[in-house]
C-alpha positions as CSV (number, residue, x, y, z in Angstrom):
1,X,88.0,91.1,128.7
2,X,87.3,94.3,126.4
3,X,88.8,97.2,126.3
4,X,86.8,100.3,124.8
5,X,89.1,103.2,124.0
6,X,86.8,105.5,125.9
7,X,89.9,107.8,126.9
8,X,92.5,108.7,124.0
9,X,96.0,107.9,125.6
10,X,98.6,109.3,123.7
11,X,101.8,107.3,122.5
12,X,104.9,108.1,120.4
13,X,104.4,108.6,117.0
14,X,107.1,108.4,114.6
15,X,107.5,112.5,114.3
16,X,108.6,112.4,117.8
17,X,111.4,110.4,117.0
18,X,112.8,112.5,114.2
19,X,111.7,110.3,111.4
20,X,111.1,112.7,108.2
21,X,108.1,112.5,106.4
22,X,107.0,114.6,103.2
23,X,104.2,116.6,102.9
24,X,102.3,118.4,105.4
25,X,99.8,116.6,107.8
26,X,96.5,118.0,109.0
27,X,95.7,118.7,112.3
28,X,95.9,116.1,114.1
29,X,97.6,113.8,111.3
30,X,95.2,111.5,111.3
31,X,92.4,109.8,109.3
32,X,90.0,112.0,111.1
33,X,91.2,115.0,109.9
34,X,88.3,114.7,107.2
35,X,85.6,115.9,109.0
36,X,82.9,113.8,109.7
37,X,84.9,110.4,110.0
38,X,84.7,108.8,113.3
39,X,87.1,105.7,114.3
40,X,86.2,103.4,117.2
41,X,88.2,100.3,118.7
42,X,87.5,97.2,120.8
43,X,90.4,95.6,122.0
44,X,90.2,91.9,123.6
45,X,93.2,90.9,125.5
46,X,93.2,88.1,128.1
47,X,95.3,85.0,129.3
48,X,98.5,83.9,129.0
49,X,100.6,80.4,128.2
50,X,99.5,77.7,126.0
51,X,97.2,78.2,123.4
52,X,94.1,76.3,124.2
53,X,91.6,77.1,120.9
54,X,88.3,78.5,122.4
55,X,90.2,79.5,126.0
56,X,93.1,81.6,124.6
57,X,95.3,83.8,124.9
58,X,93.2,86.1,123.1
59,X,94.7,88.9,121.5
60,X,92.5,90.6,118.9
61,X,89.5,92.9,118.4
62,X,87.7,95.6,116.2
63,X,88.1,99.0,114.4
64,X,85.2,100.9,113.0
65,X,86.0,103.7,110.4
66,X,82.7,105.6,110.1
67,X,83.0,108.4,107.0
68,X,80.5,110.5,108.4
69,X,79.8,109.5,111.7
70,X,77.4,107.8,113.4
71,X,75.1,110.3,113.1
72,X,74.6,109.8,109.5
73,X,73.2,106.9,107.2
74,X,74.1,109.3,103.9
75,X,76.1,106.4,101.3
76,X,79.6,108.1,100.1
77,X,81.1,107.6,96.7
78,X,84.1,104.5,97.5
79,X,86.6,102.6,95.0
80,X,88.7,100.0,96.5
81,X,92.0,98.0,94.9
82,X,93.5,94.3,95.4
83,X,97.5,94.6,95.1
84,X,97.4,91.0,96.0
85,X,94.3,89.1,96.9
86,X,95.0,86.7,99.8
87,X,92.8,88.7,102.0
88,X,89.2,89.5,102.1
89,X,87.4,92.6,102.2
90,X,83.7,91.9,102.0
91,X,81.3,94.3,100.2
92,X,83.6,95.4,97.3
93,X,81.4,94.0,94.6
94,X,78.9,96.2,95.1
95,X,81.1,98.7,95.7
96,X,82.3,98.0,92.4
97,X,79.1,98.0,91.0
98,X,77.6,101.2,92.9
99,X,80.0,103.3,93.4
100,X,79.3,103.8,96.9
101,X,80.3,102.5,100.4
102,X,77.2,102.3,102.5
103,X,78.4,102.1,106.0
104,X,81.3,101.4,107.9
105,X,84.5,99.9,106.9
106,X,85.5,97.2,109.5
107,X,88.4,95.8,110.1
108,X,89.4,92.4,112.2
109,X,91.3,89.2,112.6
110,X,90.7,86.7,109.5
111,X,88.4,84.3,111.2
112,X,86.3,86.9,112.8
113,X,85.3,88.4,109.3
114,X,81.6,86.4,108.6
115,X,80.6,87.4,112.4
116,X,81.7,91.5,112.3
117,X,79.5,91.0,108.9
118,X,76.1,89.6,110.2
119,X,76.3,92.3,113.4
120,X,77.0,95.4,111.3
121,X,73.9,94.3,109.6
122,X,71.9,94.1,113.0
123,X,73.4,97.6,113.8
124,X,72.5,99.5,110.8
125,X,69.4,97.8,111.4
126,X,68.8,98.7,115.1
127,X,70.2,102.9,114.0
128,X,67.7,102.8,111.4
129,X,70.3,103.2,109.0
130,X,69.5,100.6,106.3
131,X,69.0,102.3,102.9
132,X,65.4,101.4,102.6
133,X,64.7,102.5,99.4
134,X,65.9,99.3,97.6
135,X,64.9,96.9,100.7
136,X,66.3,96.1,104.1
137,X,69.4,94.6,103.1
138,X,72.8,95.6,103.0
139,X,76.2,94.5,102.1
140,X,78.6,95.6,104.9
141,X,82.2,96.4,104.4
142,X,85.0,94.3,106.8
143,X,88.1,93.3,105.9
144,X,91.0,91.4,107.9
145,X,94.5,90.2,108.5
146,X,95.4,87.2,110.4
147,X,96.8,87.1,113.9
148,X,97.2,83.5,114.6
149,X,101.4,83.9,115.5
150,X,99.5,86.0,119.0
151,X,96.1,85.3,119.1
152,X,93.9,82.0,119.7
153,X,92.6,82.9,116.4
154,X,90.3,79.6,115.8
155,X,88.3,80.2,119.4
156,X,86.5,82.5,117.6
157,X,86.5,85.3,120.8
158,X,85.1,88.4,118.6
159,X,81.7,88.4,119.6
160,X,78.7,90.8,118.6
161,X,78.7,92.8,121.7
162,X,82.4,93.6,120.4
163,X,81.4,94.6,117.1
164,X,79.3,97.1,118.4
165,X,81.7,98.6,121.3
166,X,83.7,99.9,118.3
167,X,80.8,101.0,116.6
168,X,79.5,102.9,119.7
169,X,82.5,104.1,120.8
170,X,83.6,105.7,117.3
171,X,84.6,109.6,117.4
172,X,86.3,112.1,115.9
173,X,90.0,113.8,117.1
174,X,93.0,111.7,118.1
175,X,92.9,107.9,116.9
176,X,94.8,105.7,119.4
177,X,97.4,103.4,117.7
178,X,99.5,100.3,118.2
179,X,98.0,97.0,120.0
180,X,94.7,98.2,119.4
181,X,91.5,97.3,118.1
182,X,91.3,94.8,115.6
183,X,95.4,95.4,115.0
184,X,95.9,94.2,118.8
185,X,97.3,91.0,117.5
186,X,99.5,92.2,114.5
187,X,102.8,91.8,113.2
188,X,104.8,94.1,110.6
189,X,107.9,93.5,109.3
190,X,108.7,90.7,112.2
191,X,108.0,93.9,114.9
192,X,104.7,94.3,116.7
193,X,102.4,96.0,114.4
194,X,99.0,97.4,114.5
195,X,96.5,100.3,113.8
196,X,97.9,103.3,112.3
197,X,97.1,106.8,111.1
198,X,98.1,109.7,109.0
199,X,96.7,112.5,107.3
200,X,97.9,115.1,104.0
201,X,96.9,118.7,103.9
202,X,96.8,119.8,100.3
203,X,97.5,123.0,99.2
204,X,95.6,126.2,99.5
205,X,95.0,126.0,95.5
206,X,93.3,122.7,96.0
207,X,91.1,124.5,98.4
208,X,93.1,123.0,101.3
209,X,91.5,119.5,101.7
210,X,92.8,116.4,103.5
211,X,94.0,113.3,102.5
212,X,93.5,111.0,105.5
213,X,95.1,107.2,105.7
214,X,94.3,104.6,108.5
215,X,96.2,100.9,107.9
216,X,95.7,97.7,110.1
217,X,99.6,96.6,109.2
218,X,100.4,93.1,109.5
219,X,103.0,92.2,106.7
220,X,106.2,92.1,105.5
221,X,109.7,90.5,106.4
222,X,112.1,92.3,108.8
223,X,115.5,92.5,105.9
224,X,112.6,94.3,103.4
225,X,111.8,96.9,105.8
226,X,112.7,100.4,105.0
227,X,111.8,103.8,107.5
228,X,112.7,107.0,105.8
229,X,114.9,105.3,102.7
230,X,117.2,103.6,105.4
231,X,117.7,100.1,105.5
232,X,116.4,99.2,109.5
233,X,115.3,95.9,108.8
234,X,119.2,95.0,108.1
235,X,120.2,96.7,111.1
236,X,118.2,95.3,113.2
237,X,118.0,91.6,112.7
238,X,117.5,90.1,116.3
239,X,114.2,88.6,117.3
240,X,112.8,88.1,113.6
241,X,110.1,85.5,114.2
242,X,109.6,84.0,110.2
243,X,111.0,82.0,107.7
244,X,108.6,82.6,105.3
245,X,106.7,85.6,103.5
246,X,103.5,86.0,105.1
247,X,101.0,88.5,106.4
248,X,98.7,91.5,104.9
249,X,97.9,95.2,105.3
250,X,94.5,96.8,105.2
251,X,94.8,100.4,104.0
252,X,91.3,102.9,104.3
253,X,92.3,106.2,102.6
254,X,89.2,109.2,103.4
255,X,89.3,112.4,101.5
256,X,86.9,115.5,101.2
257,X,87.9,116.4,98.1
258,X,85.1,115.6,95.3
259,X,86.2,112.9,93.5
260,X,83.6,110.0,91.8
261,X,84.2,106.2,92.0
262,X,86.7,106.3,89.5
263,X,89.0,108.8,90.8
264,X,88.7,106.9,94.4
265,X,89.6,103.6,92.7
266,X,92.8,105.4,91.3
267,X,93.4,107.1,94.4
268,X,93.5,103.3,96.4
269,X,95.8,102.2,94.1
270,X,98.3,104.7,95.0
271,X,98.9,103.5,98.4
272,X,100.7,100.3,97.2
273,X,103.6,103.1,96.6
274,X,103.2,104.5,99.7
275,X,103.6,100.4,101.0
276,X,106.5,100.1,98.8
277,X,108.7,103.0,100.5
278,X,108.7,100.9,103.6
279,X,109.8,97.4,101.7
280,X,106.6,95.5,101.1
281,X,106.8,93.4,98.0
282,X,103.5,92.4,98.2
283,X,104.2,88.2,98.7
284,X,102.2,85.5,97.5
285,X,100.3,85.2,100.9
286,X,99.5,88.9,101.6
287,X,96.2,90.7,101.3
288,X,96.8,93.7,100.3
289,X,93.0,95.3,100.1
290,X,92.8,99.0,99.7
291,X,90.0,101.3,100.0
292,X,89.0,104.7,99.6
293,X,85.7,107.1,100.2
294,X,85.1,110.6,99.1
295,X,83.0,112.9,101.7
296,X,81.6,115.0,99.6
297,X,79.1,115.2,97.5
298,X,76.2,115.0,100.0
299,X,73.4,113.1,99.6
300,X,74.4,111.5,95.8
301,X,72.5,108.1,96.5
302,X,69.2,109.8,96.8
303,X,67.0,107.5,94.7
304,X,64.6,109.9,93.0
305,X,65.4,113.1,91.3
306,X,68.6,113.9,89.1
307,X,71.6,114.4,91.7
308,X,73.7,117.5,90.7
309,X,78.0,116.2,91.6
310,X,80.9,118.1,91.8
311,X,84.5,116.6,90.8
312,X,87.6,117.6,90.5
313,X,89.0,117.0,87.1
314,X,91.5,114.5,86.6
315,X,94.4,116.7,85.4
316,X,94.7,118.3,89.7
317,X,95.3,114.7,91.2
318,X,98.5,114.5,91.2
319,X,98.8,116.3,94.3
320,X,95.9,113.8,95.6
321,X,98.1,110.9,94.5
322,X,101.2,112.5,96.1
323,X,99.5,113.0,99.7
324,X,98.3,109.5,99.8
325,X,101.5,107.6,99.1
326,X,103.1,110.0,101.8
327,X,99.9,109.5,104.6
328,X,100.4,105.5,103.9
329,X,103.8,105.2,104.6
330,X,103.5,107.5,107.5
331,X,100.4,105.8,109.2
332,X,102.6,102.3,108.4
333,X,105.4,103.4,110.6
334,X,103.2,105.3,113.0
335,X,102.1,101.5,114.3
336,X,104.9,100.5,114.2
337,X,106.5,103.1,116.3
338,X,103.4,103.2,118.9
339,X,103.1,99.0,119.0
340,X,104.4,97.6,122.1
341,X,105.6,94.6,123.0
342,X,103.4,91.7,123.5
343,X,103.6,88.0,124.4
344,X,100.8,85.6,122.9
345,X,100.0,81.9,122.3
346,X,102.1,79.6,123.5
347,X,104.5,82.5,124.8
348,X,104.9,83.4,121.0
349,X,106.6,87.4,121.6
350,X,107.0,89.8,119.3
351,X,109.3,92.9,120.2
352,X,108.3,96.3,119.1
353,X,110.6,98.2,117.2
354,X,113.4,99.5,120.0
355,X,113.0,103.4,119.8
356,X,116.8,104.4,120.4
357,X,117.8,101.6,118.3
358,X,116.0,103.7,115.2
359,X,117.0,106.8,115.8
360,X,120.6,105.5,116.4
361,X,120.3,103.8,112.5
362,X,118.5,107.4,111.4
363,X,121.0,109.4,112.5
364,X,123.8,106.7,111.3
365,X,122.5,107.4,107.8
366,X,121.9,111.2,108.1
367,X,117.9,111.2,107.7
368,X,117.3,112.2,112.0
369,X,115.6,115.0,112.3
370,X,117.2,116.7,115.1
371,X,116.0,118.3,117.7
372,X,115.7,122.1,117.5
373,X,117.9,124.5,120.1
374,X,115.2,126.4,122.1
């Protein structure tokens, strides 16, 4: 029934296809081009037909975003944002109140959220990696969208040997996309949607950090939806699947630049733009929860002594703010462009966006890249 992503299979991205982006992405234009942050998936498909709640069809799962690995128990300085609040991302209090993420952020299907909780606890707990200098507790990051249009989302089919596949299984390099992990069940802008990734190089001047973005997309009506400034969603208007405004978008923005609580908190707030070049309007029944964690500044929640912090002052981030509006829309429309097709509860389908059919609209408005003569 589960599906670790222990072999990266690569899909189409949205580059492939000629969409332009600006800005330059890292490396592998991902989220884990930040070194040290490690993203892991479990992905639970099975059965087909009517939806019988507790039997299926399941289609859901996990994602793990790790900001330095499972190697390390080291807390990192976090701020996170609430561009609309029907949604829940557990933890954020104290993240408010500390300054610091301590652990993973997790990411899953609505009803799935208390259970991800309780086992992140029991793995900290079972890595050693609970702080214990104020106790054995801790408050664990997860947040969620709902996939109840695809997914028998009230049987409840997360379970904690899940949780900790995508724990286990988290790494650094490519970060597969689409119908995966706990975006397996997803829906953006009336198209399959999912997981997706993207990452910012800043300049040399900046001393040639990265901005990395991560999104489980799940929002959004198909007229609002916008890929490079052109108009898709009214071009393509078969197959639309809503009459109403619904869904959300979890969005986990990673940086090694050395910014404090503050500055991460401004930086999250930034990606709503980066949702608002693809068409979001941020409805009445979205959660749109945003995060963000800064790498640096090693060891910063060491209780005793006076901890010595590096920054970079607020006048140099508007390059920062730049990179992560571009990474978000990009790591948007990367799911969307490596979702595929899928067929759900009670034969409930969902069409991924039709390649051809974009590139078709892209090059109808002059924004297709081209291919280059060789």
């Amino acid at each position: 029934m589960s599906n670790v992503e222990a072999e990266f299979i690569r899909k189409t991205r949205a580059r492939d296809l000629g969409i332009p982006f600006d800005g330059t992405p890292g490396p592998l234009n991902a989220i884990t081009d930040v070194k040290g942050v490690e993203v892991g998936h479990c992905t639970l498909i099975s059965g087909e037909g009517e939806l019988k709640v507790g039997f299926g069809p399941v289609r859901t799962g996990v994602t793990a975003v790790l900001p330095l690995g499972r190697g390390s128990s080291d807390p990192v300085f976090a701020g996170w944002f609430s561009l609309n609040g029907c949604g829940e991302m557990t933890g954020t209090i104290w993240v408010e109140e500390s300054g610091f993420l301590e652990g993973p952020v997790m990411i899953t299907n609505t009803h799935s959220v208390g259970l991800v909780r309780d086992t992140v606890i029991d793995w900290l707990r079972k890595n050693r990696f609970l702080p214990s200098h104020r106790g054995t507790f801790s408050l664990p990051v997860v947040a969620e969208t709902w996939d109840g249009y695809l997914n028998d989302a009230n049987g409840f089919h997360v379970k904690k040997e899940h949780v900790f596949e995508a724990l286990d299984s988290a790494r650094s390099g490519p970060v597969a996309e689409g119908n995966v992990g706990g975006g397996t069940g997803m829906v953006c802008h009336e198209f399959k949607g999912g997981i997706g990734t993207s990452s910012r190089r800043l300049s040399e001047k900046k001393g040639a950090y990265i901005i990395g973005v991560l999104v489980q997309a799940n929002y959004g009506r198909r007229n609002q939806l916008r890929i490079a400034g052109v108009p898709v969603g009214l071009e393509i208007t078969e197959n639309a699947i809503y009459r109403t405004e619904q869904g959300s978008i979890i969005i986990i923005i990673a940086t090694d630049v050395p910014l404090l609580p503050h500055q991460l908190k401004r930086l999250a707030r930034r990606a709503a733009l980066g949702l608002a070049r693809n068409g979001s309007i941020a409805g009445n029944t979205s959660g749109d929860i945003f995060i963000a964690f800064s790498t640096a500044n090693p060891e910063a929640a060491n209780p005793t002594g006076v901890a010595h912090l590096t920054m970079l002052p607020n006048d140099q981030m508007n390059s920062l703010f730049e990179a992560t509006i571009q990474a978000t829309e990009e790591a948007i429309i990367n799911a969307l462009v490596a979702a595929e097709t899928m067929t759900g509860i009670d034969n409930h389908r969902v069409t991924a966006i039709p390649h051809d059919r974009l590139r078709q609209i892209l090059r109808k408005y002059n924004r297709l890249l081209e291919p280059r003569n060789t």
